[in-house]
Backbone as JSON Lines, residues from 0, in Angstrom:
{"i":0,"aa":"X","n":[-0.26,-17.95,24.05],"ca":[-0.06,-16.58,23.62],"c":[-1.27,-15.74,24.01]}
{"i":1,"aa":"X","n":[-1.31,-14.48,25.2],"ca":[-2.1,-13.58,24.71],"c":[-2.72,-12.88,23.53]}
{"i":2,"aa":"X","n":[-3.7,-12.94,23.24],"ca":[-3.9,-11.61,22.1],"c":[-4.86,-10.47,22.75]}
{"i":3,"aa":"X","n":[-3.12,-9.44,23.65],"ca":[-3.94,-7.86,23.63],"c":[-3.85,-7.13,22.39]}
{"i":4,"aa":"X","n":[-4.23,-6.39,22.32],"ca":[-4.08,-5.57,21.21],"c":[-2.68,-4.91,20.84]}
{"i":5,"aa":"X","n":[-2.13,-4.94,22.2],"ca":[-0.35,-4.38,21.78],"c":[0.34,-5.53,20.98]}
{"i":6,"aa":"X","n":[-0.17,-6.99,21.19],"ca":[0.39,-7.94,20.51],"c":[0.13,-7.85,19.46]}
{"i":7,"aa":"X","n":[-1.13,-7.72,19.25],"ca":[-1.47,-7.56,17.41],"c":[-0.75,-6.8,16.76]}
{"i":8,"aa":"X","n":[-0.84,-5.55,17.45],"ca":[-0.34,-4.58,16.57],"c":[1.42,-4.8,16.41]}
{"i":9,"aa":"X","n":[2.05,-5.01,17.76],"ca":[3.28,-5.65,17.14],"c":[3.54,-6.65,16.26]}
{"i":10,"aa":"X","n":[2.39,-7.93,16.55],"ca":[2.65,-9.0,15.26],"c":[2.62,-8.38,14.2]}
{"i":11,"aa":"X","n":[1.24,-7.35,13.45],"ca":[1.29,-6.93,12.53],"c":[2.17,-5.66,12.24]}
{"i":12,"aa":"X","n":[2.99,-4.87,12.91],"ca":[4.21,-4.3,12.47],"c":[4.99,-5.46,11.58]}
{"i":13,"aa":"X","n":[5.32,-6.2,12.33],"ca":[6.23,-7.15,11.77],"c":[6.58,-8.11,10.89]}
{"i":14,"aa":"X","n":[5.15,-8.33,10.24],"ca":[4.81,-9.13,9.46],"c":[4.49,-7.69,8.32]}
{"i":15,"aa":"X","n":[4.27,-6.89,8.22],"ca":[4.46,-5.46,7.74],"c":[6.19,-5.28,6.87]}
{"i":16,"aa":"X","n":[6.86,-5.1,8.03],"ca":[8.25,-5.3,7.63],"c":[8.82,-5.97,6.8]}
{"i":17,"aa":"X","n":[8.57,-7.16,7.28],"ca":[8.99,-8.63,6.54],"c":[8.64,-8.98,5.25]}
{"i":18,"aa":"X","n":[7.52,-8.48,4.97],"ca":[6.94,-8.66,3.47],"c":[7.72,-7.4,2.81]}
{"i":19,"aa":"X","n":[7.69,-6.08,3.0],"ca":[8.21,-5.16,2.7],"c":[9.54,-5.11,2.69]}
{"i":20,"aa":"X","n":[10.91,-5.7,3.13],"ca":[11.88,-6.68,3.01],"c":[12.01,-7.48,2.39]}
{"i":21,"aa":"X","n":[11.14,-8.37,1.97],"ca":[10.85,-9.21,0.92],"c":[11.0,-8.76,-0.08]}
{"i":22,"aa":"X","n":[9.95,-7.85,-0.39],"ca":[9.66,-7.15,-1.82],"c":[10.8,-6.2,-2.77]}
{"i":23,"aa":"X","n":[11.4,-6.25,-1.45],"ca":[12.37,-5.2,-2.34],"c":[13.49,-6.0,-2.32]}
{"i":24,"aa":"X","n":[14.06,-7.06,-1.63],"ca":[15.43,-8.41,-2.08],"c":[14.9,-9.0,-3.53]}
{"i":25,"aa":"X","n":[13.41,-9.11,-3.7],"ca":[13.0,-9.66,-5.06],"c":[13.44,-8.68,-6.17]}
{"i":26,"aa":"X","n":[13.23,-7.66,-5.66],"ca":[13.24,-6.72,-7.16],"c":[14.87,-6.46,-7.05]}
{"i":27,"aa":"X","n":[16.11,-6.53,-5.68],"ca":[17.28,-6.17,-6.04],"c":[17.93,-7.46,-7.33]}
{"i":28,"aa":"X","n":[17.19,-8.72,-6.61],"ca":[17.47,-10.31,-7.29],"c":[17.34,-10.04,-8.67]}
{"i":29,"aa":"X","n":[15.92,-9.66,-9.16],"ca":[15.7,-9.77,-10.3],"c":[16.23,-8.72,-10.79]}
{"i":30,"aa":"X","n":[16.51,-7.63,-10.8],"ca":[17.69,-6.36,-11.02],"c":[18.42,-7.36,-11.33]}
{"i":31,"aa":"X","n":[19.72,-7.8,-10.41],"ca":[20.94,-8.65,-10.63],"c":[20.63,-9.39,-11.98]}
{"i":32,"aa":"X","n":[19.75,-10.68,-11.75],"ca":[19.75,-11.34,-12.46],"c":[19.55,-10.73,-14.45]}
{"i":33,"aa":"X","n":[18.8,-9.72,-14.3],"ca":[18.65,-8.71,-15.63],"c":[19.58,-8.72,-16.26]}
{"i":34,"aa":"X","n":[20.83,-7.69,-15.5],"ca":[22.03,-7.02,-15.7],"c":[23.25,-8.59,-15.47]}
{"i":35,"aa":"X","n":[23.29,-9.45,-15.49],"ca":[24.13,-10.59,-15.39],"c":[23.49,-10.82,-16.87]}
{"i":36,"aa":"X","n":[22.39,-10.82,-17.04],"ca":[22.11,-11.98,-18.25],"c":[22.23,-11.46,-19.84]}
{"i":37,"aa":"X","n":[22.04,-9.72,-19.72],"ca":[22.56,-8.99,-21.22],"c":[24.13,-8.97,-21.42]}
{"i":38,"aa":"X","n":[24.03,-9.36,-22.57],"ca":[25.47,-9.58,-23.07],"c":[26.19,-8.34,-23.85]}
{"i":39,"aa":"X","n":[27.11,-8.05,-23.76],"ca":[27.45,-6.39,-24.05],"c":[27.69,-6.86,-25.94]}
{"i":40,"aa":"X","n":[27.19,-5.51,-26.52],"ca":[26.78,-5.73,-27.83],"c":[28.4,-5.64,-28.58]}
{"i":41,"aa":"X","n":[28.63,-5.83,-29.86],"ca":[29.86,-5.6,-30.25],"c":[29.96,-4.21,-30.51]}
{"i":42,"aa":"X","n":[31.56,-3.73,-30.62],"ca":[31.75,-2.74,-30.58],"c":[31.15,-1.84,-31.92]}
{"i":43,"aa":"X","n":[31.53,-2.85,-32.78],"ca":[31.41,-2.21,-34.26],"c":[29.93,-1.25,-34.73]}
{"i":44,"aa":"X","n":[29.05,-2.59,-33.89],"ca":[27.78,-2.22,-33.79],"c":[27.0,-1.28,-33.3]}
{"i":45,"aa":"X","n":[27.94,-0.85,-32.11],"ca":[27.37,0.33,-31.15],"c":[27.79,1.09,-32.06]}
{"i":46,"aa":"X","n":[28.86,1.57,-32.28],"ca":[29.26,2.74,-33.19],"c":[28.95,3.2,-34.33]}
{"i":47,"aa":"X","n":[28.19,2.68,-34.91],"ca":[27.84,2.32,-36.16],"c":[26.5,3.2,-36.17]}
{"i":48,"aa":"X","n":[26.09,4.3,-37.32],"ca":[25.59,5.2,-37.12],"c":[24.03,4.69,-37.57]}
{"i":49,"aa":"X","n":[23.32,5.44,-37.21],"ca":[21.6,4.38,-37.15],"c":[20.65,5.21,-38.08]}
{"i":50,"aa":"X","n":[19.98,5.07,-38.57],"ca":[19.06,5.91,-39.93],"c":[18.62,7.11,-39.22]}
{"i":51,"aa":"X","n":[18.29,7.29,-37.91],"ca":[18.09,8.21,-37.52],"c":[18.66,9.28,-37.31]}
{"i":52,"aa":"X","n":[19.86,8.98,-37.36],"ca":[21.12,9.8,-37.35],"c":[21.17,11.22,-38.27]}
């Protein structure tokens, strides 16, 4: 492998990308996984008027 400087800078575009691609499939995952794992409350309960009321 050469290393001119156009290589670098393309390796490091890309490795730029890739982490930044990364980072944000983690946070859609852990999103998902959030919203899969709360269980919807009973009805009675939601409706049900709160001291603050």
């Amino acid at each position: 492998m050469y290393l001119t400087p156009d290589y670098v800078k393309a390796e490091t575009d890309y490795r730029r990308e890739r982490i930044t691609r990364e980072y944000r499939a983690a946070n859609r995952r852990k999103r998902a996984e959030r919203t899969a794992r709360t269980e919807p409350r009973h009805a009675r309960r939601v409706l049900r008027p709160t001291t603050a009321a």
